[in-house]
C-alpha positions in Angstrom: 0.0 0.0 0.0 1.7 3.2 -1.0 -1.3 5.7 -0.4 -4.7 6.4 1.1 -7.1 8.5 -0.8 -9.2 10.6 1.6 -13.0 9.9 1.3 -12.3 6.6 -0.1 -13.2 3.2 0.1 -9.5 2.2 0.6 -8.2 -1.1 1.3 -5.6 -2.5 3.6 -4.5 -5.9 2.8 -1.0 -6.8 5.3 0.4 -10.1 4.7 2.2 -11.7 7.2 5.6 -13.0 7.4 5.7 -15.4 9.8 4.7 -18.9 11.0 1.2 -17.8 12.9 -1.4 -20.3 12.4 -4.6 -18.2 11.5 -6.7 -20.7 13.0 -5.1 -19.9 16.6 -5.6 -16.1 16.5 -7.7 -15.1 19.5 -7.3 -11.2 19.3 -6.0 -9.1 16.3 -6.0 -5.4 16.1 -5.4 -3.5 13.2 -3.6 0.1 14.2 -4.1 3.3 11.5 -2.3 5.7 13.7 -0.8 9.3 12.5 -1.4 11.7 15.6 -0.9 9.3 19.0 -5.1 8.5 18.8 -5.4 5.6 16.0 -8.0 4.4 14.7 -8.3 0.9 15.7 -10.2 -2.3 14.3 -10.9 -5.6 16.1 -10.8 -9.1 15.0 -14.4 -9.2 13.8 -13.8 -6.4 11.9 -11.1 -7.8 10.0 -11.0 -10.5 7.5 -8.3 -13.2 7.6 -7.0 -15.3 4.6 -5.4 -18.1 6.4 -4.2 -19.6 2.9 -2.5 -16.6 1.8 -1.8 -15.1 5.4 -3.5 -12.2 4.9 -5.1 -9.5 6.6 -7.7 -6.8 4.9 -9.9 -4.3 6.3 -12.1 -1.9 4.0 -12.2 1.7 5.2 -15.5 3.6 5.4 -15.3 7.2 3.7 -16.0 8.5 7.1 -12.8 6.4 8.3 -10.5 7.7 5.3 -11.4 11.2 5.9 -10.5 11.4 10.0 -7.3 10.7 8.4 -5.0 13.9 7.5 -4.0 15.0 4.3 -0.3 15.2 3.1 0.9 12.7 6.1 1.9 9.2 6.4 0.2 7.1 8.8 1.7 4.3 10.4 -0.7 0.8 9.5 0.3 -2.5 12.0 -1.4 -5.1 13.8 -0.9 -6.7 17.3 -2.4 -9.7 18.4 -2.6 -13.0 20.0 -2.2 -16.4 18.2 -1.1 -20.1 20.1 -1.4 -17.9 23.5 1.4 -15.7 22.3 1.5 -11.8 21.4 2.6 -10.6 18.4 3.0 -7.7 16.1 3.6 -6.7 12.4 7.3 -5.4 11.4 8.1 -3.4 9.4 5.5 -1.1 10.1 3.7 -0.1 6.8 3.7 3.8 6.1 1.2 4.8 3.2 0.9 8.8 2.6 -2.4 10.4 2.8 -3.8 12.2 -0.3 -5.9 14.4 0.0 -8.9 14.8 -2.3 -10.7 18.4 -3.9 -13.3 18.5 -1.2 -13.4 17.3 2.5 -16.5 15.3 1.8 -17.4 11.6 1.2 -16.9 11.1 -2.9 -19.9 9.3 -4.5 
């Protein structure tokens, strides 16, 4: 992912790197932070692709536009999988782009 579109629909789709069996994930968050206050989505939220290891999340236009323009914003999970906590590194950066208006785009 290389940018957010504000008032998008925008994806994030992380793939992990590592040995984490999908089927013993009890807690995942997914972290879009830029100022300190992320926005933050739960397990049920997310949607896991235990063949490919992936992790995607849609963003709501609302979601994409709390997000500010001309910035990166830092995009990582944590969670817990075989009783152990884990996180995503790297951390994914993706800038935010601004649109024409600061409104939901049809």
């Amino acid at each position: 992912m290389n940018s957010i579109i504000r008032g998008t629909n925008a994806t994030i789709r992380l793939t992990l790197k590592s040995d984490i069996d999908f089927s013993t994930i009890t807690s995942l968050e997914l972290y879009l932070d830029q100022t300190g206050s992320p926005i933050v989505k739960t397990l049920s939220d997310l949607d896991l692709d235990s063949e490919n290891k992936t992790v995607t999340y849609k963003l709501s236009q609302e979601e994409s536009l709390a997000l500010k323009p001309n910035r990166s914003v830092r995009i990582y999970l944590i969670g817990v999988a075989n009783g152990d906590r884990f996180e995503t590194r790297p951390i994914v950066k993706a800038t935010v782009e601004d649109t024409s208006k600061n409104e939901v785009m049809a």
